[in-house]
C-alpha positions as CSV (number, residue, x, y, z in Angstrom):
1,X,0.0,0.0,0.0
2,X,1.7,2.8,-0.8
3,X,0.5,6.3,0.4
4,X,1.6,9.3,-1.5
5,X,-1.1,11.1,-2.4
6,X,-0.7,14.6,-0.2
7,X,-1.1,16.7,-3.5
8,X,-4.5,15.3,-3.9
9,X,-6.0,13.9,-0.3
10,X,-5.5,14.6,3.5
11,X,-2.9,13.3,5.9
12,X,-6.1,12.0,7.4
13,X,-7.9,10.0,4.0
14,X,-4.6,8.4,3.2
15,X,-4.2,7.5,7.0
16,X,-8.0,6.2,6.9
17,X,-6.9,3.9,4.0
18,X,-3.9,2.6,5.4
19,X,-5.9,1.9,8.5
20,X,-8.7,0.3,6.2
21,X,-5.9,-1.3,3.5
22,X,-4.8,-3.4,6.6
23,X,-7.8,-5.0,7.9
24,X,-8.6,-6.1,3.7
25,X,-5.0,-7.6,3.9
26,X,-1.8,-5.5,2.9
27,X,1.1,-6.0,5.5
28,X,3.5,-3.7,3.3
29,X,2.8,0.0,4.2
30,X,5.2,2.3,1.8
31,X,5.8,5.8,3.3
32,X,7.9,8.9,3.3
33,X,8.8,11.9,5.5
34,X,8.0,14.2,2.8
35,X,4.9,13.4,2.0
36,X,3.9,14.6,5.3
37,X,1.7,12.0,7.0
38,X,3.6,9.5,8.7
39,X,2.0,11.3,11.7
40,X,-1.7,10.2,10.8
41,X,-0.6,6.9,9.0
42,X,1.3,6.5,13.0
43,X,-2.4,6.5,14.7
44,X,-3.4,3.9,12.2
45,X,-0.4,1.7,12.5
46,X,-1.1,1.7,16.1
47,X,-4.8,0.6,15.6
48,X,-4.1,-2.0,13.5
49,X,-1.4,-3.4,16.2
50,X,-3.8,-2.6,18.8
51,X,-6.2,-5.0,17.3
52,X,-4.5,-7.5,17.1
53,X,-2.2,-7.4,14.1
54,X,1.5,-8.5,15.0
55,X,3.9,-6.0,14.3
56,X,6.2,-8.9,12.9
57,X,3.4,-9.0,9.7
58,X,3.9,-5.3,9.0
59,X,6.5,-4.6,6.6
60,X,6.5,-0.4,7.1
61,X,9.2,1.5,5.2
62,X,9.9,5.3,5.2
63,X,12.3,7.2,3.1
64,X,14.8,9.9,3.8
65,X,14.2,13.1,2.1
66,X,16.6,15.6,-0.1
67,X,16.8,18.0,2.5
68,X,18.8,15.6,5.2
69,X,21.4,13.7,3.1
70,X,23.7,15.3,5.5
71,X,24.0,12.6,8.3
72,X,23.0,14.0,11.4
73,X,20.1,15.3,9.7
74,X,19.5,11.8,7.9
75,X,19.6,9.9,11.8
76,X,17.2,12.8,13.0
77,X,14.6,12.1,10.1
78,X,14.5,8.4,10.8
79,X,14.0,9.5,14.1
80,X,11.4,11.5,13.6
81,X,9.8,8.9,11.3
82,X,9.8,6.3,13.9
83,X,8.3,8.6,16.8
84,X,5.5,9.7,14.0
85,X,4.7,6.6,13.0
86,X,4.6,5.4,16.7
87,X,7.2,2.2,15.6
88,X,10.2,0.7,18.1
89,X,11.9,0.2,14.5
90,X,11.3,-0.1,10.7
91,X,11.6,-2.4,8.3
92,X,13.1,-0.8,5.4
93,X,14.1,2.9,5.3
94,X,15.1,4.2,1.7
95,X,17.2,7.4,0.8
96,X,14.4,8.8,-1.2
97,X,16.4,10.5,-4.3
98,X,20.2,10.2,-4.6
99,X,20.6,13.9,-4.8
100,X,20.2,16.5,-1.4
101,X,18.0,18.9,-4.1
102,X,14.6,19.3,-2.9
103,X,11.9,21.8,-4.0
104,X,9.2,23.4,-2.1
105,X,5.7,21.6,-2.1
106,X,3.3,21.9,-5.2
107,X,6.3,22.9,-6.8
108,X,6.0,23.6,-10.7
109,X,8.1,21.9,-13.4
110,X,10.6,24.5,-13.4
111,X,11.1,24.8,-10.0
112,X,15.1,24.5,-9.5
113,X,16.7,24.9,-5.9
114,X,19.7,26.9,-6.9
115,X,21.8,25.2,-4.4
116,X,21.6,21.9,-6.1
117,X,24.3,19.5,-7.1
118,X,24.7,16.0,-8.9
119,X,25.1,12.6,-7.5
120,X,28.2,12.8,-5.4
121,X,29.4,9.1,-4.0
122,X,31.4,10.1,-1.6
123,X,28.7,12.3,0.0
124,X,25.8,9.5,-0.7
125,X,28.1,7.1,1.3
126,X,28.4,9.4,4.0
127,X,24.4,9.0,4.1
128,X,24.5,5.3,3.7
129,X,26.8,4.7,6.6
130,X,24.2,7.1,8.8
131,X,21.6,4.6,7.9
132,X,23.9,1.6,8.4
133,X,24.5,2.6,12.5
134,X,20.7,2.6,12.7
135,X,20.9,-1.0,11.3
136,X,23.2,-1.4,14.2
137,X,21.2,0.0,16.9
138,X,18.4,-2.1,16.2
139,X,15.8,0.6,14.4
140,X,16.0,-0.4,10.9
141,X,16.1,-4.2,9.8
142,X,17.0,-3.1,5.6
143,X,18.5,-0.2,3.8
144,X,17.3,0.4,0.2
145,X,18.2,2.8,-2.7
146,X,15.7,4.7,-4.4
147,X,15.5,6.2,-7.9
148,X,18.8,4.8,-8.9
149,X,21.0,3.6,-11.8
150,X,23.0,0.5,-12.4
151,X,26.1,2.9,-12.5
152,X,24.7,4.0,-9.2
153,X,24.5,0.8,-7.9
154,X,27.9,-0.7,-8.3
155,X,29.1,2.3,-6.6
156,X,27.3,1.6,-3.7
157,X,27.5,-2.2,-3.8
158,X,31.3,-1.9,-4.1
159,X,31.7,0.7,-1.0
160,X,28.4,-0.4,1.3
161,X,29.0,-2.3,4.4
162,X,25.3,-3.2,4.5
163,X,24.2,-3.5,1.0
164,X,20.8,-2.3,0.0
165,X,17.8,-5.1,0.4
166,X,15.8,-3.6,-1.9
167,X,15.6,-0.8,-4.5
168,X,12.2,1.3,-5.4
169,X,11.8,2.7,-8.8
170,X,9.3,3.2,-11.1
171,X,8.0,0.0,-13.0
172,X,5.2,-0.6,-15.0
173,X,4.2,-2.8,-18.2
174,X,5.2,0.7,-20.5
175,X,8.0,1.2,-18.3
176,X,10.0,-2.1,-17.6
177,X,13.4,-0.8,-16.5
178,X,14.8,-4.5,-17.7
179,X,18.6,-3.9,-17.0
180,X,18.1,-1.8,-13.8
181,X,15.4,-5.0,-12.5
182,X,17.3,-7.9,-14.0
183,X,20.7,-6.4,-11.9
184,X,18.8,-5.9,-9.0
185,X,17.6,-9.3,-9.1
186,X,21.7,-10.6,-9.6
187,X,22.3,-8.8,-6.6
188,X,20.0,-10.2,-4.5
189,X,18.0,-6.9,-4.1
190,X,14.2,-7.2,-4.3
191,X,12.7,-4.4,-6.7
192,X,10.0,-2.3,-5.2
193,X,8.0,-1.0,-7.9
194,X,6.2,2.6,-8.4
195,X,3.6,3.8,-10.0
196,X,2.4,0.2,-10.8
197,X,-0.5,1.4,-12.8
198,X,0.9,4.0,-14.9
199,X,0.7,6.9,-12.3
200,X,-3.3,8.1,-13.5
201,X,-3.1,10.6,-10.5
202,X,0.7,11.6,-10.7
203,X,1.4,15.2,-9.7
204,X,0.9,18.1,-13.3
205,X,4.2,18.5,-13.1
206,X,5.6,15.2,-14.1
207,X,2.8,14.8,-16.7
208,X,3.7,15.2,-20.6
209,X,1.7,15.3,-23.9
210,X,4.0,12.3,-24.8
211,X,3.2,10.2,-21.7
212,X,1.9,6.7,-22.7
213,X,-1.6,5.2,-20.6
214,X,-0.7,1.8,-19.7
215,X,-3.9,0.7,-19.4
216,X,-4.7,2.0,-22.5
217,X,-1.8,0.0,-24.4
218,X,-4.0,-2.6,-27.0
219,X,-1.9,-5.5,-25.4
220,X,-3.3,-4.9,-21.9
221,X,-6.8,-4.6,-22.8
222,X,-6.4,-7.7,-24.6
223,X,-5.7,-9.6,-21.8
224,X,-7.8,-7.8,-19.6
225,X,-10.5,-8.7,-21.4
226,X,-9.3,-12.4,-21.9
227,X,-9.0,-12.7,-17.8
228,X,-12.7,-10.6,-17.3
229,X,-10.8,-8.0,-15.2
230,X,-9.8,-4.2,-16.0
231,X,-6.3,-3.7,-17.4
232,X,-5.4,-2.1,-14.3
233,X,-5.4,-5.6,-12.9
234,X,-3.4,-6.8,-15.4
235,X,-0.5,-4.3,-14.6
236,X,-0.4,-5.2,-11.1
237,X,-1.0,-9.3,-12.1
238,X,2.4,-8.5,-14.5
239,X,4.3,-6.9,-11.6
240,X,3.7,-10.1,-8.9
241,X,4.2,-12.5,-11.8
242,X,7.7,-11.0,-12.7
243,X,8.7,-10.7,-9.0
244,X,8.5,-7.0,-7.9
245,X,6.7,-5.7,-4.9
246,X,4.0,-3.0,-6.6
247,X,3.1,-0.3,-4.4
248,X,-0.9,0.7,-5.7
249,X,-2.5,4.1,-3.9
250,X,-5.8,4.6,-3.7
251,X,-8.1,6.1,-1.0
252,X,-11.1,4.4,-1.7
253,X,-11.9,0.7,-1.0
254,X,-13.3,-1.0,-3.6
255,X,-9.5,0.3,-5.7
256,X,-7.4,-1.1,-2.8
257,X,-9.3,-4.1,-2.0
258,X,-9.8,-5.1,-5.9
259,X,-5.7,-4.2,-5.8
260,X,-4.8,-7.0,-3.5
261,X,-7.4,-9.3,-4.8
262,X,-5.7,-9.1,-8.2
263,X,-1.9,-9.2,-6.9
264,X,-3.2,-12.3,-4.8
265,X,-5.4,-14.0,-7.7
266,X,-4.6,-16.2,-10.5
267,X,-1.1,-15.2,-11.8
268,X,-0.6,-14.0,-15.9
269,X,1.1,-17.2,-17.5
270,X,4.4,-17.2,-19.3
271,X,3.0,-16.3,-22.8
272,X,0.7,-13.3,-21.3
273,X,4.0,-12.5,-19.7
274,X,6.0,-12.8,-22.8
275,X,3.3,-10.9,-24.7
276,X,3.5,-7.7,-22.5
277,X,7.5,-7.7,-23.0
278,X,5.9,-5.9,-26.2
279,X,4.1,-3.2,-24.0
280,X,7.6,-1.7,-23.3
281,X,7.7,2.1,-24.0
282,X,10.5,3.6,-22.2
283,X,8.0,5.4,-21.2
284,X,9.3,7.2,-18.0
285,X,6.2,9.2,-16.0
286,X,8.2,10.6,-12.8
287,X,11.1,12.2,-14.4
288,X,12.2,14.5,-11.9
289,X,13.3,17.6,-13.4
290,X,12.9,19.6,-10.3
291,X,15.5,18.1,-9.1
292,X,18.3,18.9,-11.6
293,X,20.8,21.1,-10.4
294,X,22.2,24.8,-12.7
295,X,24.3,23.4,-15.4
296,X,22.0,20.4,-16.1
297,X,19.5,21.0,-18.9
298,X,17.8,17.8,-19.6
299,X,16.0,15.5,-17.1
300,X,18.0,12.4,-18.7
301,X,20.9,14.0,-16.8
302,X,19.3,12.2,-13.7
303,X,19.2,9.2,-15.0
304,X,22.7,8.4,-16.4
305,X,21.5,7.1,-19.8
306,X,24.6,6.6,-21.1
307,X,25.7,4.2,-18.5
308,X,28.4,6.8,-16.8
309,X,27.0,9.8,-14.0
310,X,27.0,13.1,-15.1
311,X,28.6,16.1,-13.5
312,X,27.7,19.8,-12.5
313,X,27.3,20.6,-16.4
314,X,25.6,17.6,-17.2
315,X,26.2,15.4,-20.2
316,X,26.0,18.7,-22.4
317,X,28.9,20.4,-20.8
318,X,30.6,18.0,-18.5
């Protein structure tokens, strides 16, 4: 259950679905100190538990934002995320984006922060081995990257003393990622995947007259309608039969219930799963071009599409 959604619904909807997501079934609750609701999403957590759910079924993960990638502030985030979501430790925490730019809330798709900069390793490690003393004290069980690139990757897989457990990025049938999930898999790093249906309520700002619909794509609808279901169910039947965790959001709970019914139901067989190879796009939704820093023109400059990171100028003037 994933549970940004604070550009479109209340700190108190999302923590009414979360609340409601776990009595229908989901034990996975994705959150995020930025998306400012770990506080509500706490009081439902604690319900749940109260009720009789064992904290040992929850699997809650939170995510450090852009703004504290400097270590004490990345140790006081976690902090904070544990006393808001009312947790003795978490599961998983995530360094959110692998850059320290940030950008006000609601921010347009220009928005820049002037006092951005690109992926530095030697900075992101200084992160990473924040997070890894908090593996040692006993108040996170697994690190994991976020919005990352192979070349990313083997950096931190070479220099990590705890290796990431799992990776989040976005993933769905127009938007495969195969390299990025087929070396996460090598590693032994279970993908997390966003956006699982194509991202229908994704933010203005990361949407594009070129975006594809996934549910939309003739392959999808074709086995949609083969299976009875709508195609949304197929993308989140394609992401459990390839082997990535999807992370669906929705406040309403016919969506979220119908969500885990399909990701538990009758998987997509090898031919269906063959057959939406051919869905593949390239299509990236959440591109992130408020967070490029001054001397970086293009949002592929985030993404080190070449296979090598770019620096302060970018691939244009690097």
């Amino acid at each position: 259950m994933g549970t940004f959604g604070s550009d479109r619904y209340s700190a108190s909807e999302v923590a009414e679905a979360v609340g409601g997501a776990i009595a229908a079934g989901y034990r996975l609750i994705d959150c995020a100190s930025v998306y400012g609701n770990e506080r509500e999403v706490g009081v439902a957590l604690s319900a749940a538990i109260d009720r009789g759910i064992p904290r040992g079924d929850l699997f809650v993960m939170s995510k450090v934002w852009n703004d504290a990638h400097e270590p004490t502030a990345a140790i006081a985030s976690v902090r904070q995320s544990l006393a808001d979501l009312q947790l003795d430790y978490l599961d998983a925490v995530f360094v959110h984006w692998p850059f320290p730019n940030h950008h006000p809330p609601f921010a347009d798709t220009g928005a820049r922060d002037p006092d951005a900069s690109p992926y530095v390793h030697a900075k992101y490690m200084l992160l990473w081995s924040a997070l890894e003393s908090l593996v040692d004290e006993g108040l996170v069980r697994h690190l994991g990257t976020s919005n990352v690139t192979i070349p990313k990757l083997q950096l931190i897989l070479r220099d990590a003393r705890i290796a990431p457990s799992l990776s989040e990025m976005e993933l769905h049938p127009c938007f495969q990622q195969p390299q990025l999930f087929q070396f996460c898999v090598d590693h032994d790093i279970q993908p997390i995947g966003y956006s699982p249906l194509g991202s229908p309520s994704r933010p203005e700002r990361d949407r594009d007259d070129d975006d594809v619909v996934d549910t939309e794509h003739p392959v999808v609808r074709r086995i949609a309608a083969a299976h009875g279901v709508h195609p949304a169910v197929i993308c989140l039947k394609w992401a459990v039969t390839r082997g990535q965790i999807p992370i669906p959001f929705s406040v309403k709970a016919s969506q979220y219930e119908g969500n885990l019914a399909a990701a538990g139901g009758t998987p997509l067989s090898a031919a269906e799963i063959e057959d939406l190879k051919s869905v593949e796009r390239n299509s990236r939704l959440i591109k992130g071009q408020v967070f490029l820093w001054p001397g970086a023109d293009s949002w592929l400059d985030l993404w080190d599409v070449d296979g090598t990171i770019p620096g302060p100028g970018g691939y244009e003037r690097r």
